[in-house]
C-alpha positions as CSV (number, residue, x, y, z in Angstrom):
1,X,0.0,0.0,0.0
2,X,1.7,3.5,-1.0
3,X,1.6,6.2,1.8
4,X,-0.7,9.4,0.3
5,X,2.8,11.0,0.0
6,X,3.9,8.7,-2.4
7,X,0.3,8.6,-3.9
8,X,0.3,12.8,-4.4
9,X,3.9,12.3,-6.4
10,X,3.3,10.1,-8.5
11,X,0.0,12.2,-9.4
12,X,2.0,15.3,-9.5
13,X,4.0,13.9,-12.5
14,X,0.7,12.4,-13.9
15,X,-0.8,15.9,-14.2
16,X,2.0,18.4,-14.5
17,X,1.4,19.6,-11.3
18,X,3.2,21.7,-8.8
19,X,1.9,22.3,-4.4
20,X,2.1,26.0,-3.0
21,X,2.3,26.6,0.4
22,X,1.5,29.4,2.2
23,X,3.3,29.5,5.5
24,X,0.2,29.0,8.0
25,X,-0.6,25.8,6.8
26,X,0.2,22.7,8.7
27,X,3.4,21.1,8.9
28,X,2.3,18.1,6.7
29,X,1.2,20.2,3.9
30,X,4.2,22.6,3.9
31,X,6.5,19.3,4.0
32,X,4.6,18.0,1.0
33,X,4.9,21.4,-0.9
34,X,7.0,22.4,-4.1
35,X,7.0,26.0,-2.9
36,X,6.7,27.3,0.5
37,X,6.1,31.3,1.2
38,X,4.4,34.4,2.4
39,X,1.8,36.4,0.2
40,X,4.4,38.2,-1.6
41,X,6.4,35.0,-2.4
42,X,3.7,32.9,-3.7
43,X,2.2,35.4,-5.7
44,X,5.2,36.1,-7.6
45,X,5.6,32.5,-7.9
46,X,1.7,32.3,-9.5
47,X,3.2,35.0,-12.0
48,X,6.2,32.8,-13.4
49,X,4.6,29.4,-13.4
50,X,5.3,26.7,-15.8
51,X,3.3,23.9,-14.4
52,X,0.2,23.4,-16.3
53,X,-1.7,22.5,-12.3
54,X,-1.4,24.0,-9.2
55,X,-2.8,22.7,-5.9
56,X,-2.7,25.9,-4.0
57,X,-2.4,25.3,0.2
58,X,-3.6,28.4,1.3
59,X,-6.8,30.4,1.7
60,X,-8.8,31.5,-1.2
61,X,-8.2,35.0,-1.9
62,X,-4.7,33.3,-2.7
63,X,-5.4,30.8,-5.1
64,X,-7.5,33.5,-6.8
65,X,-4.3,35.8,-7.1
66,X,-2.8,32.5,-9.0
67,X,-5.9,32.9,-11.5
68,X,-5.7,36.0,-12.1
69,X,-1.9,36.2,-13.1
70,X,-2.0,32.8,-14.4
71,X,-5.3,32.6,-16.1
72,X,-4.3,29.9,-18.7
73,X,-3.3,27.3,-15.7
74,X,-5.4,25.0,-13.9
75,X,-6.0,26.6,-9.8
76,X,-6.8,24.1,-7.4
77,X,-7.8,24.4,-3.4
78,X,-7.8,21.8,-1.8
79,X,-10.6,23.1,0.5
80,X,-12.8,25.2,-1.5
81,X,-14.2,27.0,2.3
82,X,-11.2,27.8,3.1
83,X,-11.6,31.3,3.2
84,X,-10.3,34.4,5.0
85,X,-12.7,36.5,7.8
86,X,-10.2,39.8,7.2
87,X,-11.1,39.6,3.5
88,X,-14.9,39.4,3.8
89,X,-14.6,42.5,5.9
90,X,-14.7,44.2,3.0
91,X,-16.4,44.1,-0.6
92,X,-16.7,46.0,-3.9
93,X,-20.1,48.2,-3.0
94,X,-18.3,48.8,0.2
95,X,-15.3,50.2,-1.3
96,X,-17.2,51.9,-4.0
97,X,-19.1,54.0,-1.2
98,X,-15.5,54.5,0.8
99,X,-13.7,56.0,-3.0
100,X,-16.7,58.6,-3.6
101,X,-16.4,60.1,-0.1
102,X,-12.5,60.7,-0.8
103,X,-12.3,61.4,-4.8
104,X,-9.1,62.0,-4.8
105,X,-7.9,59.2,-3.4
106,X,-5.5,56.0,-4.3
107,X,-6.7,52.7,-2.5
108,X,-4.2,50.6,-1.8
109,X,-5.6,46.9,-1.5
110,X,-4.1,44.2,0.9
111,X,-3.3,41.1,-0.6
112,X,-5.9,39.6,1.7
113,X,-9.0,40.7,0.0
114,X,-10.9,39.3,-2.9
115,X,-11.0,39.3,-6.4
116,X,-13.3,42.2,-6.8
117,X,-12.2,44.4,-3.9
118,X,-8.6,43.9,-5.9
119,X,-10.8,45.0,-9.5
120,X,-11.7,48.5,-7.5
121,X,-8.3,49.3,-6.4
122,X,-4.9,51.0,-7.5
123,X,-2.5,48.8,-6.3
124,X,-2.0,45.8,-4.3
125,X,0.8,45.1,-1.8
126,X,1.6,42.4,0.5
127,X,2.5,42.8,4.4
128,X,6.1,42.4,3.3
129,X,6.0,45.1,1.1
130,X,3.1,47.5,2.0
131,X,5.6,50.7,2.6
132,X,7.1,50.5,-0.5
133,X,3.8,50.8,-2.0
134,X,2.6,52.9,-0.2
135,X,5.6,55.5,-0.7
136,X,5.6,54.8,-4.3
137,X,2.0,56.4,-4.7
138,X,3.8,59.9,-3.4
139,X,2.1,63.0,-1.6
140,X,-1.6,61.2,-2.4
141,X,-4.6,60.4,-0.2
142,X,-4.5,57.1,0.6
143,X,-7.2,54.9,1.4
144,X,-5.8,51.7,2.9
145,X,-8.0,48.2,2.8
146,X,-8.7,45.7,4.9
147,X,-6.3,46.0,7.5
148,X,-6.3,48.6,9.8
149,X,-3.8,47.0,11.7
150,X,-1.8,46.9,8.8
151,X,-2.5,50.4,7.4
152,X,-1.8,51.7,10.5
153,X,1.8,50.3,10.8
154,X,2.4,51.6,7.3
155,X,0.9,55.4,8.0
156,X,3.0,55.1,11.2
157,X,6.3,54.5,9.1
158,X,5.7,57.2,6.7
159,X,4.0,59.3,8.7
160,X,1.2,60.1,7.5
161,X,-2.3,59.3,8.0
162,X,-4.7,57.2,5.9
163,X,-7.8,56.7,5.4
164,X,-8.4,53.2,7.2
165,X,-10.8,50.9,6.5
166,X,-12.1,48.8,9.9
167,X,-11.1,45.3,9.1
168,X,-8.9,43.0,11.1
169,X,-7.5,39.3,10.8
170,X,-9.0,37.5,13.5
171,X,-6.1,35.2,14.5
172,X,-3.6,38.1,15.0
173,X,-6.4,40.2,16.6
174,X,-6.3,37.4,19.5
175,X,-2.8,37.6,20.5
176,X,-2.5,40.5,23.1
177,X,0.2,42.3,24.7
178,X,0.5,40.5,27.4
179,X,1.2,37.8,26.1
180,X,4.7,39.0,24.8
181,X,5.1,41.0,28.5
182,X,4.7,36.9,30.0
183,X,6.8,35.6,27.2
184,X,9.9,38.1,27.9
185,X,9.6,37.0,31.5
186,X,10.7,33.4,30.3
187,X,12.9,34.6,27.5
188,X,14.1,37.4,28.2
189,X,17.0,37.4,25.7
190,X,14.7,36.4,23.0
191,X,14.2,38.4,19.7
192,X,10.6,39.3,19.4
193,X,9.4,39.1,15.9
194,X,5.7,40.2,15.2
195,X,3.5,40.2,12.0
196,X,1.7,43.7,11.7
197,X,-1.1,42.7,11.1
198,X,-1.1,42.8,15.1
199,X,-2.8,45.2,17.0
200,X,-0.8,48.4,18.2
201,X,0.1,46.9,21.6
202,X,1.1,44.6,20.4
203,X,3.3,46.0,17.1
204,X,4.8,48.4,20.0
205,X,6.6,45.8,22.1
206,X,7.9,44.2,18.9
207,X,11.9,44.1,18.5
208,X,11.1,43.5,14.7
209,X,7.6,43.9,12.4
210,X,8.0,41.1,9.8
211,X,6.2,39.3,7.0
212,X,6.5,36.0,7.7
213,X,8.8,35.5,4.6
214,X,11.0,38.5,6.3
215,X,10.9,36.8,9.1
216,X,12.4,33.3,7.9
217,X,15.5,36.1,6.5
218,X,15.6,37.5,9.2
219,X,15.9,34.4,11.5
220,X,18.2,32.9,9.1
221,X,20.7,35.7,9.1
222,X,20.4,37.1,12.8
223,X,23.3,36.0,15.1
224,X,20.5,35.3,17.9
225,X,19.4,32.2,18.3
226,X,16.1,32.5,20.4
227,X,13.1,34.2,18.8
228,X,9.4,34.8,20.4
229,X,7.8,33.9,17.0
230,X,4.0,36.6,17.4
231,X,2.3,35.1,14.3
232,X,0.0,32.7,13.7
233,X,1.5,29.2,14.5
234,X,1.9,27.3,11.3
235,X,5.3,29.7,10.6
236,X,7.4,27.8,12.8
237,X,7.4,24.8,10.9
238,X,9.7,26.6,8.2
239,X,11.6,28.6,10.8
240,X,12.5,25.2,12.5
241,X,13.4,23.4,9.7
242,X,15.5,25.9,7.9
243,X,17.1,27.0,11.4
244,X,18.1,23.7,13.0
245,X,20.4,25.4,15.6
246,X,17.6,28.1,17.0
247,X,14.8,28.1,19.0
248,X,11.7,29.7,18.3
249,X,9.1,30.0,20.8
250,X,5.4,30.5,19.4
251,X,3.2,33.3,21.0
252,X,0.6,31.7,22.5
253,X,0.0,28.0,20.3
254,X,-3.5,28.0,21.6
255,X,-4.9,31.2,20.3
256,X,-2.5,32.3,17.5
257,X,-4.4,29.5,14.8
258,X,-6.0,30.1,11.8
259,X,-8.6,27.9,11.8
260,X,-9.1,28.1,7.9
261,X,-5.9,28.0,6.9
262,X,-6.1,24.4,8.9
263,X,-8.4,23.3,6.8
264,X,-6.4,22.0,3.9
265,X,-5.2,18.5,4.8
266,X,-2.5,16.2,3.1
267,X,-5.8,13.6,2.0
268,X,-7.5,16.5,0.6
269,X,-4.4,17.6,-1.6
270,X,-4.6,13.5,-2.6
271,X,-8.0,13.9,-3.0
272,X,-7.8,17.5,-5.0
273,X,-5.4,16.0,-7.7
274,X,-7.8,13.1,-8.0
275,X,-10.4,14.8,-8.8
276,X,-8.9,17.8,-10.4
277,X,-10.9,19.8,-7.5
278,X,-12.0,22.1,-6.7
279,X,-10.6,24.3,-9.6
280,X,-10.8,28.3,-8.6
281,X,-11.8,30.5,-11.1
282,X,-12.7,34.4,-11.2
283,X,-14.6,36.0,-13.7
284,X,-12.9,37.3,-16.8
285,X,-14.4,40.8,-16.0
286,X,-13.0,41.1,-12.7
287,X,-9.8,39.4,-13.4
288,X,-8.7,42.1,-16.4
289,X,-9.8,44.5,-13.7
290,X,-7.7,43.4,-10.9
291,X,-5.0,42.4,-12.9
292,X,-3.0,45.3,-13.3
293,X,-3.5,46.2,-9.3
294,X,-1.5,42.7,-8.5
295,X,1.3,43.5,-11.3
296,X,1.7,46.8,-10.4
297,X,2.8,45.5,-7.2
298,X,5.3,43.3,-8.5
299,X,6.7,45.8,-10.3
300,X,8.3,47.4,-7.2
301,X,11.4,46.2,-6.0
């Protein structure tokens, strides 16, 4: 009997297929994976693709960021409701409404938001490269979606203000500030490396704001060898595997999960390529529209 591993190869090869990663998912599915990586990563991955089928392990807005810059490939998730709360915060009419209060404003669309939200914007950008974005837009109004927490971090680095909308990702939203204060009590030579999509609190008692790809570089190249790791939970798979020598310390394991991004399994990768399901698509309306907000991102350095 062939283990599902072996099983998912051998119908890799079968289908010209290739697995993406993001880094929340579990450890099984990022071991399994062709390509492992943040937003940023993956979707410039999606844009240079020579694999006729992807399985994409991630939530949806990201395998519809695949279909959009690869629109001649085949986009599989391996969970089709695996979805993400911070981008349903938001839709199209609700951004609509937000651009014709501020008329002269660019939006600038997180990653994490969907295909149409992305269609109504300027640009896109990722957490690991919102303030270059957000500089390269100049002196302009900005109008900064989903994230607040996000936005804010950006506006805070630039020093400006923004127009924010009120969305949040849940996961990050849970870890507090105390949890880091009872954390440094442990460890208290550890490097503290946060995502920002974290609160303010928490972003404040950060020795380092990171994407999670930044912060696998940054782990990678720092002398230090203990890290308080204030991200959701799946990152320290990587971190641990491509850092053998260092300890990382995960904020809080019991709260800092996203349950969706959990929801892709190895089976249902197996079962995905088996199938050839559930195939993501975005309407060709849409996608020309939101096309140009993803590449303009990817244009900046």
């Amino acid at each position: 009997m062939k283990s599902i591993e072996e099983q998912i190869q051998e119908l890799k090869a079968e289908r010209g297929a290739t697995i993406l990663a993001h880094n929340y998912q579990g450890d099984e599915v990022q071991a399994i994976a062709d390509f492992t990586g943040d937003s940023l990563e993956l979707s410039r991955k999606a844009a240079n693709l020579t694999e006729d089928v992807v399985v994409f392990c991630g939530v949806h807005f990201m395998a519809e960021t695949a279909v959009i810059l690869s629109p001649q490939k085949t986009i599989l998730i391996p969970d089709p409701d695996s979805g993400c709360p911070m981008a349903d915060m938001v839709n199209a009419a609700q951004l609509r409404e937000l651009k014709a209060k501020h008329p002269g404003a660019k939006v600038v669309c997180y990653v994490n938001s969907s295909a149409e939200v992305k269609a109504e914007s300027d640009i896109c950008c990722t957490s690991s490269n919102a303030v270059k974005v957000c500089e390269s837009l100049g002196e302009v109004e900005i109008i900064f979606v989903p994230d607040r927490n996000l936005g804010g971090f950006v506006a805070e680095k630039l020093g400006k203000e923004f127009i924010l909308y009120n969305g949040f990702c849940p996961t990050h939203e849970r870890i507090r500030d105390i949890d880091i204060i009872e954390m440094k009590k442990k460890h208290p030579e550890a490097v503290v490396m946060a995502h920002p999509e974290c609160n303010k609190p928490v972003r404040d008692l950060a020795d380092e704001l990171l994407s999670t790809g930044q912060m696998c570089h940054f782990a990678s190249e720092s002398n230090q060898t203990e890290f308080i790791v204030v991200t959701e939970i799946g990152i320290n798979y990587r971190l641990r595997t491509e850092n053998p020598g260092k300890t990382f310390i995960p904020i809080n394991p019991d709260r800092a999960v996203c349950p969706n991004m959990k929801k892709i399994t190895v089976e249902k990768i197996l079962w995905s390529l088996q199938d050839m399901k559930a195939r993501v698509t975005v309407p060709s309306d849409i996608a020309d529209r939101a096309v140009g907000c993803i590449q303009r991102m990817l244009e900046i350095q």
